[in-house]
C-alpha positions in Angstrom: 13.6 -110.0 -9.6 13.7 -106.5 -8.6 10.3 -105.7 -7.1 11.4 -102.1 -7.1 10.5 -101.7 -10.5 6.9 -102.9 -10.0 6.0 -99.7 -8.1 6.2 -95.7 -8.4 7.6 -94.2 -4.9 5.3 -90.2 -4.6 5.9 -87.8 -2.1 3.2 -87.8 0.1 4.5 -85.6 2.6 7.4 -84.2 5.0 8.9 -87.5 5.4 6.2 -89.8 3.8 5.3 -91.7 0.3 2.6 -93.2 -1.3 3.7 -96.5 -2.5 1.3 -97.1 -5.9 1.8 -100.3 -8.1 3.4 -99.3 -11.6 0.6 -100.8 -13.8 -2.1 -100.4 -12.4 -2.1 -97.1 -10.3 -3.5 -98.7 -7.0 -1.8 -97.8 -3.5 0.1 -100.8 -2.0 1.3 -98.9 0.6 3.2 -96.0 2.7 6.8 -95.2 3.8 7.5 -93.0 6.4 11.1 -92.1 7.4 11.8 -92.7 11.2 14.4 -92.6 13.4 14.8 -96.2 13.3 14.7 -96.4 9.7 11.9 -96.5 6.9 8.5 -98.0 8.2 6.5 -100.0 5.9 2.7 -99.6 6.3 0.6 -101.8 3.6 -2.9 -100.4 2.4 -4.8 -100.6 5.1 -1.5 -98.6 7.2 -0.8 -101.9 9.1 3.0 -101.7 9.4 5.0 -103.8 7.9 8.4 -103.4 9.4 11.3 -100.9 9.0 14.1 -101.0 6.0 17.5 -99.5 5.8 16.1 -97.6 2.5 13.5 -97.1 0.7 14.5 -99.6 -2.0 15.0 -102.2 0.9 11.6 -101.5 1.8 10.3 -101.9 -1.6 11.8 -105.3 -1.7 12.1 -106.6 2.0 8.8 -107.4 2.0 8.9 -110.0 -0.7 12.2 -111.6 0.6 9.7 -112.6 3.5 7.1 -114.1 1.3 
């Protein structure tokens, strides 16, 4: 499955996007570009961990799961 497809990536920012669930609308997140890489915060900004790209960090965190 691609989980990328399940959410809508918006410019939040310089550097930072909303991460909102397709269907309904609802935040599920925020990336952030870094140095390191693209940090993954959840809804409540608790990070998440950092991704090569922003579609890795769409679906990294589900490999985990």
């Amino acid at each position: 499955m691609n989980y990328g497809q399940l959410f809508s990536v918006i410019k939040a920012g310089p550097a930072v996007w909303e991460v909102r669930h397709e269907v309904t609308d609802e935040l599920a997140g925020i990336i952030q570009r870094t140095p390191r890489g693209f940090l993954v915060r959840n809804d409540q900004t608790q990070p998440i961990g950092s991704f090569d790209s922003i579609t890795s960090a769409l679906e990294g965190p589900y490999e985990v799961a």
